[in-house]
N, C-alpha and C positions, 0 to 999 in steps of 0.2 A: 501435399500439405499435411500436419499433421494435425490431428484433433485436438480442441481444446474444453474444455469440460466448462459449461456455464451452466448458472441458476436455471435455466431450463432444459438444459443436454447439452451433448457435444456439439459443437460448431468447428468446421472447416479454417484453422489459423488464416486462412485469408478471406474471412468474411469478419474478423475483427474492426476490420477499417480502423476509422480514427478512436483511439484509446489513451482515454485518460485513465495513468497508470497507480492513483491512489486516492479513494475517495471512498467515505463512506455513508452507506443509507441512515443508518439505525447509529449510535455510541451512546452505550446507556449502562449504568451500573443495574444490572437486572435486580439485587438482593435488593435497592432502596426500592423500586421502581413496584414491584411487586409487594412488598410490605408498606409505604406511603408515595401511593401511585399522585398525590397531589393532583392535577389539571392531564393528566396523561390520559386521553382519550385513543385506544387503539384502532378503530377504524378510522376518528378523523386523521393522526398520524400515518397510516397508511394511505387513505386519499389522499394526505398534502405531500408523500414520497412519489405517486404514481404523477402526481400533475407535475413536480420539481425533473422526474428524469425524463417527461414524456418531453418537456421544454428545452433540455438540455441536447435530448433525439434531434430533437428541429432546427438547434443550431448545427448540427455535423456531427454531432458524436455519435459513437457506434455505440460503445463498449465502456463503461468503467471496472476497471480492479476494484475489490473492497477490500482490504485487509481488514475486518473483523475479525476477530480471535477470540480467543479465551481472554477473561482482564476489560474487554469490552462489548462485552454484553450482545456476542454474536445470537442471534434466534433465526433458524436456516427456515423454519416455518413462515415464521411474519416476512422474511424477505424472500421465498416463493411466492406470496401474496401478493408484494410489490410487482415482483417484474412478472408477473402475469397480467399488468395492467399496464407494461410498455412494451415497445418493440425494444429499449435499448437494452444488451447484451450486459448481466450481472455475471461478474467470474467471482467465485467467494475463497477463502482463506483458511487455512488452517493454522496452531500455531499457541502461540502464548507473548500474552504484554504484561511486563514486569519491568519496572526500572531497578527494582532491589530483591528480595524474596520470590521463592514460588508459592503457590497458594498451598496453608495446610493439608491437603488433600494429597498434593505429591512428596510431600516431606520424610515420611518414613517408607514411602511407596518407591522403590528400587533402590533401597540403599546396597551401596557396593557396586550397581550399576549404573551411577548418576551419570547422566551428558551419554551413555553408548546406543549402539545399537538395539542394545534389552531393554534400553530403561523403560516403566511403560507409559511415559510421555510420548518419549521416542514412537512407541506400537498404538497409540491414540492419532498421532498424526498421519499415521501410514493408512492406518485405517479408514480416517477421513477422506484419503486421496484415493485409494482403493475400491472401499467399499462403500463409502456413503455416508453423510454428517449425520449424526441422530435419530438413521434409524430410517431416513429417505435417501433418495435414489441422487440426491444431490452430491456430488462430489466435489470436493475441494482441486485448485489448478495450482496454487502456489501455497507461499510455507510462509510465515508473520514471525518477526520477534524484534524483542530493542535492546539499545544497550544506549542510556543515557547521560548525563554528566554524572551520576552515581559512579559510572565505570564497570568493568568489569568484577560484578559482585559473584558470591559462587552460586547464586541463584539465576544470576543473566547469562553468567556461563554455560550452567547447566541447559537453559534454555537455546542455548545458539550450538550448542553441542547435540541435542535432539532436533533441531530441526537439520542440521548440517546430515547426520542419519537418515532422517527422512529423507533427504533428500537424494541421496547419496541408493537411499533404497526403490524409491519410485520414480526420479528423474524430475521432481516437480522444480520452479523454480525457486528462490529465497525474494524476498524483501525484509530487512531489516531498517526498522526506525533508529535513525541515528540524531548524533547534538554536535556539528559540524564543531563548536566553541571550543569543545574538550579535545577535538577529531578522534571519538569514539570510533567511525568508521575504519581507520586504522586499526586499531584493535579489531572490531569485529573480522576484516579479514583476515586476517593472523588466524583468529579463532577457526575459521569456514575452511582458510586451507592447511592447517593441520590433522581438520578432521578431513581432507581430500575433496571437498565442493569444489565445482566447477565455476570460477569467479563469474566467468561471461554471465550466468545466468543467475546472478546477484544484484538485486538493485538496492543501493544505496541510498534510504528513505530521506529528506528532507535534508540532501545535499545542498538545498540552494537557500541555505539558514545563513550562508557566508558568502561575502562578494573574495575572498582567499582564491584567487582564479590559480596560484599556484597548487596551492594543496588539491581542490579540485582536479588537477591534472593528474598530480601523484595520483589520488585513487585511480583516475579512470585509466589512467597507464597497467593497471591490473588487469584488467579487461571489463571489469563491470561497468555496472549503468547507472549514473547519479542521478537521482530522484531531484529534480528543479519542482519540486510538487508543493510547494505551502504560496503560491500566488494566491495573492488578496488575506493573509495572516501576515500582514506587513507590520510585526512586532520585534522580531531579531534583527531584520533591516527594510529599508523603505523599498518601495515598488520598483523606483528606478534600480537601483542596486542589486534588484534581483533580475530584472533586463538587461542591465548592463553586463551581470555575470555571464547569463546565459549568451550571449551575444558574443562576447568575450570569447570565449569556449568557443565557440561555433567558427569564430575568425582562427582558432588554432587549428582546426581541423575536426573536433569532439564534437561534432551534431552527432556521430552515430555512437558517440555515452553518454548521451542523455535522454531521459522521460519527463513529460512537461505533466503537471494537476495542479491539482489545491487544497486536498487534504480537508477537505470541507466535509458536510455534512447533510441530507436532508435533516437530520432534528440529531443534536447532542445533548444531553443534562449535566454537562460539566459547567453552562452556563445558561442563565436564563436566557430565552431566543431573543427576549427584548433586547437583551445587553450587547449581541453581534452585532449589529449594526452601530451603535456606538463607540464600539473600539475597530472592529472589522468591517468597515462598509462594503468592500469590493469582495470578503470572502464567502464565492456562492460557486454555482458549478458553469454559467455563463461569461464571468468574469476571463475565463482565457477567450473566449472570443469577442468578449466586447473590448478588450483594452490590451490582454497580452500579447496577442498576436500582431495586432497593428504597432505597437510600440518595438518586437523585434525586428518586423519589416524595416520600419525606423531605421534602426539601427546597423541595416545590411542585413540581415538573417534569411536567408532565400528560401522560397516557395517549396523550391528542394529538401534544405535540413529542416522546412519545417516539418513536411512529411516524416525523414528520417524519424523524428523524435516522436512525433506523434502516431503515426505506421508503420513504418519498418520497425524500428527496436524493439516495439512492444508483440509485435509478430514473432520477433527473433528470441524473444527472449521467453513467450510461449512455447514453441517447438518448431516453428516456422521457419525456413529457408531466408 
């Protein structure tokens, strides 16, 4: 089996077990957050992450992916903090989120080598996967980037083009957030195999934004893996609709292209934590085992593909046989 690099070392692809493939600890703008920290209390925050995934442990999960990157306020410190206070398995991310621009830092930083091999976005990300996030011994396992209803801007280019590099140089996997509305995801792979990625090991973030069970197919007829990950953000479509898709799929044959999450959060500041429960009630890290799972059973979804989605793929799409 092959290694997988997590928040606390390497671990064996098949002690992953059940992985939920998109979720994160921490989404925080760091520049407000450190300049008008308001109500931000850092160790309460860290105690109310350790008890959020220690509960999550107990229902069955092994493992979360985080895709924190650059753009959201990754801190590879405070989230050593966390998962030293669970058993559940943190894999962290490398990467950059942008729907439009890169950040003024990389703008005159590799001109002539934007999107290649040189660029040194590109040599930031390899880094991370290589050698170590900031400076610890933490290494990144997969690559982050998006491309939104903005589109193909030359800034999200540029970005799907260095990670396609990194990837391309250390073997890590992709995740890319996508807006199923526009089917951005099309475009991105266009973009991933021009630069030569390997689609299989692409998953296609927040596929299951669209009950389109056709277009769905089209992507995963590439070979990648469509992210069914925003359960309980039942705001593009209602909850049925996003079981019904998955179930859909599963009846054509596609349990093994898909990965089930929820895109959730232990603490975001994009919203006050009061206001989720008012518009999100089901979105939290429990919510696939309290309601999604019994609802695909529902629906014919077998004991089997459930596995597939939730264990196999995500194994397979680590490095794992």
């Amino acid at each position: 089996m092959a290694q997988v690099e997590t928040v606390k070392g390497p671990i064996d692809s098949g002690q992953l077990g059940t992985t939920l493939m998109h979720e994160h600890v921490f989404v925080l703008n760091e520049e407000i957050r450190r300049n008008f920290p308001g109500d931000w209390d850092e160790q309460e925050r860290i105690d109310d992450a350790a008890a959020k995934l220690t509960a999550l442990a107990r229902r069955g999960c092994s493992t979360i992916a985080d895709p924190t990157v650059l753009g959201l306020g990754r801190d590879i410190a405070r989230i050593q903090q966390v998962a030293n206070r669970t058993d559940l398995n943190i894999i962290a991310a490398t990467g950059l989120y942008t729907y439009n621009d890169v950040p003024h830092y990389f703008r005159y930083r590799g001109l002539g080598q934007q999107g290649s091999a040189d660029d040194p976005m590109t040599q930031m990300f390899i880094s991370d996967i290589t050698t170590g996030i900031t400076g610890t011994e933490v290494k990144a396992a997969f690559l982050k980037c998006a491309i939104e209803a903005e589109g193909l801007t030359p800034g999200v280019e540029r970005v799907l083009r260095c990670v396609g590099h990194a990837h391309l140089a250390t073997g890590a996997p992709i995740t890319v957030h996508t807006h199923p509305g526009s089917q951005s995801g099309l475009t991105a792979l266009r973009v991933l195999r021009e630069v030569g990625a390997d689609l299989s090991k692409v998953v296609l973030g927040h596929s299951g934004d669209t009950p389109d069970v056709d277009h769905l197919a089209q992507l995963a007829d590439t070979g990648c893996l469509l992210g069914m990950d925003r359960f309980g953000l039942n705001l593009e479509i209602s909850f049925e609709q996003r079981a019904d898709t998955v179930a859909a799929l599963c009846a054509r044959g596609y349990a093994g292209s898909m990965v089930l999450s929820h895109d959730a959060s232990c603490f975001i500041d994009w919203f006050g934590m009061e206001q989720i429960p008012l518009f999100a009630p089901q979105w939290h890290f429990e919510h696939l085992f309290d309601d999604v799972l019994p609802a695909l059973a529902e629906r014919g979804v077998t004991q089997k593909q459930l596995d597939t989605m939730l264990i196999d793929n995500p194994r397979r799409y680590f490095g794992g046989e």
